[in-house]
N, CA, C and O of each residue as an XYZ file, in Angstrom:
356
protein
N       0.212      5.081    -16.977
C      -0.295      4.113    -16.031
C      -0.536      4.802    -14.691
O       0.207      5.573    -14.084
N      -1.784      4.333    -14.361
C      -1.964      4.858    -12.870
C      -1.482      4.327    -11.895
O      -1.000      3.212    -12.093
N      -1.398      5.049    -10.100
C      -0.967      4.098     -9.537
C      -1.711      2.709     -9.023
O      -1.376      1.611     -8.579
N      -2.882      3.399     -9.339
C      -3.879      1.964     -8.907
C      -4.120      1.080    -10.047
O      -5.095      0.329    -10.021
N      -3.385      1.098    -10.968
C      -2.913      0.354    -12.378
C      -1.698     -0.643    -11.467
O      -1.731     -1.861    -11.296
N      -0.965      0.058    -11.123
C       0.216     -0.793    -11.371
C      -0.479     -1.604     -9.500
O      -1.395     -2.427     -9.492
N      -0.070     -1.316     -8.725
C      -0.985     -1.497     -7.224
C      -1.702     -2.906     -7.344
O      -1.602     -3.850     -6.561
N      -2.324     -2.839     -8.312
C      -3.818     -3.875     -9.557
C      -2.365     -5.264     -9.432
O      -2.088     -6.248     -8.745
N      -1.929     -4.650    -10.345
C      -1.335     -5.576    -11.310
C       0.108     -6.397    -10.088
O       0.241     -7.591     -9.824
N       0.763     -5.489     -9.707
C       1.464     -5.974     -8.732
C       0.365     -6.974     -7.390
O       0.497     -8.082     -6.870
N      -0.296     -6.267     -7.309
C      -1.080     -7.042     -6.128
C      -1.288     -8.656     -6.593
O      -1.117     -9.693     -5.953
N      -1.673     -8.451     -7.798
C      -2.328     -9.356     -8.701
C      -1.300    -10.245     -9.086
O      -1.758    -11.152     -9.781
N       0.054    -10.338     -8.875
C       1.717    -10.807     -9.286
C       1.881    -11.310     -7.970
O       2.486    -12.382     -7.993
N       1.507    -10.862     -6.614
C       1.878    -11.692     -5.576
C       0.948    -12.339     -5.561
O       1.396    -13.343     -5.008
N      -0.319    -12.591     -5.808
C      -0.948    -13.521     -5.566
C      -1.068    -14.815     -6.336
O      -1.616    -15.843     -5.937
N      -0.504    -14.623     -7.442
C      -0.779    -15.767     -8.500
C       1.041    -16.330     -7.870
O       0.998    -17.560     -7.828
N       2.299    -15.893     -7.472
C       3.254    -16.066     -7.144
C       2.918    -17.274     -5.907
O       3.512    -18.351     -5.863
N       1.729    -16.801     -4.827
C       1.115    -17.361     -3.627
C       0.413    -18.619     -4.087
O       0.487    -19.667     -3.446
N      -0.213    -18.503     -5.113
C      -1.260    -19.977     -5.241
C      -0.276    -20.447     -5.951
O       0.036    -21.477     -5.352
N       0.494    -20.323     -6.968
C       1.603    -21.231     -7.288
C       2.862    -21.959     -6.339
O       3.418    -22.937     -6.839
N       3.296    -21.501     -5.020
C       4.213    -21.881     -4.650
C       4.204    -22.470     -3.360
O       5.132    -22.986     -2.737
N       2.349    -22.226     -2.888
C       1.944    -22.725     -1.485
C       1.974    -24.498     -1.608
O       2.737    -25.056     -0.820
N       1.369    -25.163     -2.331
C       1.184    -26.362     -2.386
C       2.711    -26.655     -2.920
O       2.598    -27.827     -3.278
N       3.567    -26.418     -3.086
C       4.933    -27.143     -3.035
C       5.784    -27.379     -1.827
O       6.393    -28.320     -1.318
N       5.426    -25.364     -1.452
C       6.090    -25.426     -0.033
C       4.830    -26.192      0.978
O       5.382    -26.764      1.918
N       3.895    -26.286      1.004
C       3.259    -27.102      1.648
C       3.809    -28.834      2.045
O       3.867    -29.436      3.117
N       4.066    -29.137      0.973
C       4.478    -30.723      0.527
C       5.892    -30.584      1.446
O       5.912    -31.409      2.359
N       7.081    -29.702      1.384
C       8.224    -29.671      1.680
C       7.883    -29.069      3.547
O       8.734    -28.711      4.361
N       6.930    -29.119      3.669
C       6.659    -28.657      5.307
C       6.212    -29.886      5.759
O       6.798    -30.460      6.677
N       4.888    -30.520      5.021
C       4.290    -31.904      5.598
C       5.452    -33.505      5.736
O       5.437    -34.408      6.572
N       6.267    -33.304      4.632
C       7.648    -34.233      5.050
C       8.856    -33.943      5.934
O       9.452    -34.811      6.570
N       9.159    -32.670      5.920
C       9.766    -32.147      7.310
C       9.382    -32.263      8.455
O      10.175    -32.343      9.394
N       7.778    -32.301      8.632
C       7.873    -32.622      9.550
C       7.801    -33.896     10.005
O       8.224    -34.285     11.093
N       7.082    -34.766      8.888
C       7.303    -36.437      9.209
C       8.674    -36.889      9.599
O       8.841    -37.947     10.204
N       9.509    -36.215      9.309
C      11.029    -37.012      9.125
C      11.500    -36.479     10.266
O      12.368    -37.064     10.913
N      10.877    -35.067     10.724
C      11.274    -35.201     11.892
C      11.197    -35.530     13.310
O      11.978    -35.404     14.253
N      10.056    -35.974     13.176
C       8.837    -36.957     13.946
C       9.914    -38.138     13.988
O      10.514    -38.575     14.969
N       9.994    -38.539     12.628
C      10.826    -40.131     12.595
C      12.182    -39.995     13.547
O      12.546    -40.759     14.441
N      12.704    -38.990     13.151
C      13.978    -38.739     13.770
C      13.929    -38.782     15.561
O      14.362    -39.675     16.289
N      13.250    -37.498     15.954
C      12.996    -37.760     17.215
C      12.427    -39.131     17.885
O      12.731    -39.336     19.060
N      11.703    -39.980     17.273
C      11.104    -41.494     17.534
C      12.336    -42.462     17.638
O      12.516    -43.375     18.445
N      12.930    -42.140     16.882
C      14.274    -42.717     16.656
C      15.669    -42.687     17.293
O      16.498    -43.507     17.686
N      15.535    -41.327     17.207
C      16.891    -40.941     17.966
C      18.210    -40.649     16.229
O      19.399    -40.336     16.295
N      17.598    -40.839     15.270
C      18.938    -40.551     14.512
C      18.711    -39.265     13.858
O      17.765    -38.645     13.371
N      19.877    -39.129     14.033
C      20.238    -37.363     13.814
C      20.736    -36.780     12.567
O      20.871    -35.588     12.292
N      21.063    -38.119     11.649
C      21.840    -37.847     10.201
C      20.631    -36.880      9.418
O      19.408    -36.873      9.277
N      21.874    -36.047      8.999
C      21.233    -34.597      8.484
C      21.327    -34.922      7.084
O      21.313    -33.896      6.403
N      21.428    -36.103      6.333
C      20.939    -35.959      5.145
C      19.532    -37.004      4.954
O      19.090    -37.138      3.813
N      18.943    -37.639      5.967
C      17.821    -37.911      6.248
C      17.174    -37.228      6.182
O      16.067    -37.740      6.019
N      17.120    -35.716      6.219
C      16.032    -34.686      6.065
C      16.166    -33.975      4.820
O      15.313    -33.090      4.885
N      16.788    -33.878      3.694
C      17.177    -33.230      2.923
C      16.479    -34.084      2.007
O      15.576    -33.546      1.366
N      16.744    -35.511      1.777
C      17.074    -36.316      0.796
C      14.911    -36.583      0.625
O      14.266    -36.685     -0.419
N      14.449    -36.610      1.915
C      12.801    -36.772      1.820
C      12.178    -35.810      1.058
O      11.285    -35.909      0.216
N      12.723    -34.962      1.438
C      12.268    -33.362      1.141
C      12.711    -33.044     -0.372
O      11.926    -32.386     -1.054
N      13.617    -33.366     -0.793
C      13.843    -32.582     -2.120
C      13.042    -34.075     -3.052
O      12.384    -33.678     -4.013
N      13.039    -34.855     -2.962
C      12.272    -36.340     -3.690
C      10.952    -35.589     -3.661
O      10.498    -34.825     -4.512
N      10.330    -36.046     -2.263
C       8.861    -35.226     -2.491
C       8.565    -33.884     -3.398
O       7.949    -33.864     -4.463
N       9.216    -32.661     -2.642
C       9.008    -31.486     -3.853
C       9.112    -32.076     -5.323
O       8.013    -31.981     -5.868
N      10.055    -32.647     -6.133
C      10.387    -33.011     -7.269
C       9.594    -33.613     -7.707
O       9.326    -33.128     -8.806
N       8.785    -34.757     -7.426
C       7.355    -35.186     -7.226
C       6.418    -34.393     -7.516
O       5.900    -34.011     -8.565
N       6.267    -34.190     -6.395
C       4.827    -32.744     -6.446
C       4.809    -31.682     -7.453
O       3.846    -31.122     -7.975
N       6.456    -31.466     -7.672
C       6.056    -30.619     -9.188
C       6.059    -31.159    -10.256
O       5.882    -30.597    -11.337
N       6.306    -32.585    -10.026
C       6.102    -33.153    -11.596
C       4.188    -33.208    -11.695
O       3.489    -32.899    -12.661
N       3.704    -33.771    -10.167
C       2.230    -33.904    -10.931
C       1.569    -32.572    -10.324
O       0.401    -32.772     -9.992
N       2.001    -31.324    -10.107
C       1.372    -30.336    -10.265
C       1.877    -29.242    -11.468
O       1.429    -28.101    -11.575
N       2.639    -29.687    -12.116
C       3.461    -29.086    -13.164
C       2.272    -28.286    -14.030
O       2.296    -27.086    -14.302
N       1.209    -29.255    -14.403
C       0.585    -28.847    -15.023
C      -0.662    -27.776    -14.635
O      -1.038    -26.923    -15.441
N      -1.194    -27.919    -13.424
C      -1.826    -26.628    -12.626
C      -1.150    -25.577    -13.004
O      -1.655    -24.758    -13.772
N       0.348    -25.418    -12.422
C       1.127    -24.513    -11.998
C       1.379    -23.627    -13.527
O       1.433    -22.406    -13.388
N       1.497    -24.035    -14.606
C       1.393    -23.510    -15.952
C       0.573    -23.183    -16.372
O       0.554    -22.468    -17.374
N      -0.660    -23.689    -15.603
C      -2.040    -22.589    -16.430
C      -2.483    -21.832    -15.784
O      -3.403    -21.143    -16.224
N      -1.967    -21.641    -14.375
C      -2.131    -20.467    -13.937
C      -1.161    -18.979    -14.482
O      -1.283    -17.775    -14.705
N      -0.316    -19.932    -14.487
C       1.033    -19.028    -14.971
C       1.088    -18.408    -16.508
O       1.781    -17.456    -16.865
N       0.357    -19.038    -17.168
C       0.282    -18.638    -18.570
C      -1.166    -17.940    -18.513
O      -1.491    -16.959    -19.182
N      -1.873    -18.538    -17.712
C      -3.562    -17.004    -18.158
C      -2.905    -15.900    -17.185
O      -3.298    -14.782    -17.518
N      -2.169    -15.875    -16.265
C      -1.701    -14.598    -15.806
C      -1.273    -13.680    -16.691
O      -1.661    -12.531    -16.904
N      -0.066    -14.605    -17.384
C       0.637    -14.024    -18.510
C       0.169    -13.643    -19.822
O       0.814    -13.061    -20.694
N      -1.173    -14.086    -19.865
C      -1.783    -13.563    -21.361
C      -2.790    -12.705    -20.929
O      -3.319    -11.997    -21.786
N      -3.290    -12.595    -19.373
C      -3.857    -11.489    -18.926
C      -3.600    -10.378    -19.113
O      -4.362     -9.512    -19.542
N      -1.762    -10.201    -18.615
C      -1.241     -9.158    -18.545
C      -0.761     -8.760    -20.429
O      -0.813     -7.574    -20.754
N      -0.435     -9.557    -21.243
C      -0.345     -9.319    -22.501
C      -1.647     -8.218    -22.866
O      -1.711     -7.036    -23.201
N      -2.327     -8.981    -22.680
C      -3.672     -8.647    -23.354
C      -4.368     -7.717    -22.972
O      -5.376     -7.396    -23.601
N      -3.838     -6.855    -21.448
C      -4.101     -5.576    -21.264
C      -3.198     -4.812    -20.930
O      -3.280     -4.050    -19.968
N      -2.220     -4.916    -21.680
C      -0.511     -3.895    -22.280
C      -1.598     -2.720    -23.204
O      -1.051     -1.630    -23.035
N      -2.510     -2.566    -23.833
C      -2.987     -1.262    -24.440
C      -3.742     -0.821    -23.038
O      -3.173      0.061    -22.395
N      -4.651     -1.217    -22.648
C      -4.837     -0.442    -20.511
C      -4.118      0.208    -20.450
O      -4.245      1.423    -20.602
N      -3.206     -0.332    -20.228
C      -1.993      0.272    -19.505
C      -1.223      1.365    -20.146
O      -0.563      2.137    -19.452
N      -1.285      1.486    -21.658
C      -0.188      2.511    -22.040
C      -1.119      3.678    -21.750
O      -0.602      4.698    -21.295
N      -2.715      3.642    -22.003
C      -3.397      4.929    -21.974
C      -3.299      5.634    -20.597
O      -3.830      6.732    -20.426
């Protein structure tokens, strides 16, 4: 394997890592900050008010992006299967 083989392929591992995990952490940024909007509007400070929005939403969002998130994840993974002979030459 060359180094611009592996370079390829690693490069190519953070990025599919990036489009899989932006729109979750996205979701867990856009309710953080609502709640903390609410909080400051409010004045209440209970720290499981922010936890409890945040992990519901994510859990959510990966139930109805579950299925995106696996077909990216599996043509990555049969990408890289499927050019394991590339690579040994």
């Amino acid at each position: 394997m060359s180094p611009e083989t592996v370079i390829g392929v690693a490069r190519q591992a953070l990025q599919v890592t990036l489009l899989v995990s932006l729109p979750i952490l996205g979701i867990g940024l856009v309710v953080g900050v609502l709640v903390s909007l609410v909080q400051a509007a409010t004045q209440i400070q209970e720290m499981t008010l922010t936890f409890v929005p945040k992990i519901v939403s994510i859990f959510v969002g990966l139930l109805l992006l579950l299925p995106w998130i696996m077909n990216h994840l599996m043509s990555f993974t049969l990408e890289i299967f499927n050019n394991i002979p590339n690579y040994v030459r």
